[in-house]
C-alpha positions in Angstrom: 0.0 0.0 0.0 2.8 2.6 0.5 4.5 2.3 -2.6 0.8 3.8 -3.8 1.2 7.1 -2.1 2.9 9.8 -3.9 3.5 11.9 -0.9 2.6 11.9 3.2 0.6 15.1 3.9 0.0 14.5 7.5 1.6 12.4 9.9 0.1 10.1 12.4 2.0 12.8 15.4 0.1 15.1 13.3 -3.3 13.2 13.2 -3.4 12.8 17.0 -2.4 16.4 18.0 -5.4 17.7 16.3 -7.7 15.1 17.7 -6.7 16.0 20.8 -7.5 19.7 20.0 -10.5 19.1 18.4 -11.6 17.2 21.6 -10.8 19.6 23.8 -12.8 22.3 21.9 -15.7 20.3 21.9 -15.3 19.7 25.3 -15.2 22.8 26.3 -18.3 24.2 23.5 -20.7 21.3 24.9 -19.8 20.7 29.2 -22.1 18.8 30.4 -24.9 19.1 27.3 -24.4 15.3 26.6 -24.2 15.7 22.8 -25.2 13.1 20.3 -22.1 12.6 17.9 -22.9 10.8 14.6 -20.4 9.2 12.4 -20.5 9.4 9.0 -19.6 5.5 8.5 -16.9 4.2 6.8 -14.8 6.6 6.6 -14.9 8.6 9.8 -15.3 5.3 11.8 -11.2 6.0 13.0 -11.4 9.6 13.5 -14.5 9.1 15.7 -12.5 6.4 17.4 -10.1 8.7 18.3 -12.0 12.0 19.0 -14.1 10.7 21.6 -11.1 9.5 23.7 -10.6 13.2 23.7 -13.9 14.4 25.0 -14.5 15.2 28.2 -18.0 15.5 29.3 -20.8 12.8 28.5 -21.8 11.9 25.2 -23.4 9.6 22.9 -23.0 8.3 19.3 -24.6 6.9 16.9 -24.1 5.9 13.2 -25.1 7.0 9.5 -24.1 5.0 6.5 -24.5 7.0 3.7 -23.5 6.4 -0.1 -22.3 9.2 -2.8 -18.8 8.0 -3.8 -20.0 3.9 -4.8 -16.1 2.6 -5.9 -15.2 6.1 -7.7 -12.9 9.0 -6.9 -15.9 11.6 -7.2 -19.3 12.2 -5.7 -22.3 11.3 -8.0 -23.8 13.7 -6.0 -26.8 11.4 -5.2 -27.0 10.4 -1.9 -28.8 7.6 -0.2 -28.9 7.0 3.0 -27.7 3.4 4.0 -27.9 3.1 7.8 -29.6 5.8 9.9 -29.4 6.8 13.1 -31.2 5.1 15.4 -31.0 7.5 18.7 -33.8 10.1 19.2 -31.7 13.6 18.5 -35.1 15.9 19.3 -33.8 18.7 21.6 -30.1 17.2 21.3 -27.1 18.8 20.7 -26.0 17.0 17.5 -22.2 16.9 16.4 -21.9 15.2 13.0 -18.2 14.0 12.4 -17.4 12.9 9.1 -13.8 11.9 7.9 -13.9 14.5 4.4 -15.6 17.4 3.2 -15.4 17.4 -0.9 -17.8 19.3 -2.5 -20.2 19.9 0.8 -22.9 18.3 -1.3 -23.3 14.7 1.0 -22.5 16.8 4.1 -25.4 19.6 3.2 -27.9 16.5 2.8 -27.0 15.1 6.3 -27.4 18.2 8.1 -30.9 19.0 6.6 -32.1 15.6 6.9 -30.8 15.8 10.6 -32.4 18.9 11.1 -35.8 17.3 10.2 -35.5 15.7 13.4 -35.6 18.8 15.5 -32.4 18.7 17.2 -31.7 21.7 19.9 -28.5 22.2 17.6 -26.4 20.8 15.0 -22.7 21.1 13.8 -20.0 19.7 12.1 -16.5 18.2 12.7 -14.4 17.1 10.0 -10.8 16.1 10.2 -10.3 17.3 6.1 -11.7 20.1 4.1 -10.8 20.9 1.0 -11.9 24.7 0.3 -11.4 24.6 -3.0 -13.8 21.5 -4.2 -17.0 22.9 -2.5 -19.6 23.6 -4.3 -21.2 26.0 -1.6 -21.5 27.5 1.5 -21.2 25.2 4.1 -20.8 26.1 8.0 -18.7 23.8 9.2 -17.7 24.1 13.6 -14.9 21.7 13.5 -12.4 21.5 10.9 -8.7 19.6 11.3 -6.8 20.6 8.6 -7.4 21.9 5.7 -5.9 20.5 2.4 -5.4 21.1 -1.3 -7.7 19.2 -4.0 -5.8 16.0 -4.2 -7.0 12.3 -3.5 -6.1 11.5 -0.4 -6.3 8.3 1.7 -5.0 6.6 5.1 -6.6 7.0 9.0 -10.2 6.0 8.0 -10.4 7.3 4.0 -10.1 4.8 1.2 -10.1 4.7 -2.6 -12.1 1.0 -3.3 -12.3 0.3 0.4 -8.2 0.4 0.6 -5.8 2.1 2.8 -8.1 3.3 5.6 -5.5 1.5 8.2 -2.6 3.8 7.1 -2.1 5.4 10.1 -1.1 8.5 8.3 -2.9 10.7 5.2 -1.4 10.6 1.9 -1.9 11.4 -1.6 -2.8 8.7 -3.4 -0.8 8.4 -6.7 -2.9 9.2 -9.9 -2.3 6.1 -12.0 -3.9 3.8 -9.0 -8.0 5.7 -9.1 -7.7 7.2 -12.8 
């Protein structure tokens, strides 16, 4: 698998630095509001992992498995839902964490649909944005880095369900999803 990545972006040291960040800022934004986070299955399955060791104050979490992506490097941009949650969120404080925002498309979806449910709030926490691929506004709360427009795999993201365990995020070389 690592003779497939054309360059390391961020390290693992890297990775858990701004976990722990991110945890502590969501810590301190929801003490003691018990928030709901759901995980935007597969890929933020690790970051979640991770991010929760890094909260302190109760919480609970729950899973959505949704579908844009199928086996290609690009959104179709239709979206159906795959698994949904299966906690009431109604007057919740709601946290969605999702590995990767692309276009914002998949993201925008979940947030309405969530919203449907009358949660209290709800907000977002990604570990990647990439800026320059959405395709609008999209609030997000939570953002770990922010990277360039390339295909990038490793700590939970894939290309063809590969790579997720790399415990680092690279760019994936072009010849392997083109």
């Amino acid at each position: 698998m690592k003779q497939d990545i054309e360059k390391i972006i961020i390290s693992e040291e890297e990775l858990n630095n701004k976990v722990k960040e991110l945890g502590q800022r969501i810590t301190a934004d929801f003490k003691e509001e018990n928030p709901i986070l759901i995980c935007i299955l597969r890929g933020g399955a690790i970051f979640m992992s991770d991010l929760i060791k890094q909260i302190d104050t109760p919480l609970e979490i729950d899973f959505m498995s949704v579908s844009s992506y199928g086996r290609n490097s690009s959104s179709s941009g239709i979206v159906k839902i795959r698994k949904d949650i299966d906690v009431d969120i109604q007057n919740r404080h709601v946290i969605i964490v999702e590995d990767i925002v692309d276009t914002g498309l998949t993201l925008d979806y979940i947030s309405d649909y969530l919203k449907n449910h009358n949660p209290r709030s709800v907000s977002i926490c990604t570990l990647l944005d990439k800026p320059e691929a959405h395709k609008l506004d999209l609030k997000i709360d939570y953002t770990g880095f922010k990277i360039g427009n390339d295909f990038v795999v490793g700590y939970g993201l894939d290309f063809a369900e590969k790579y997720r365990n790399l415990p680092y995020i690279g760019i994936l070389k072009k010849e392997i999803y083109s």
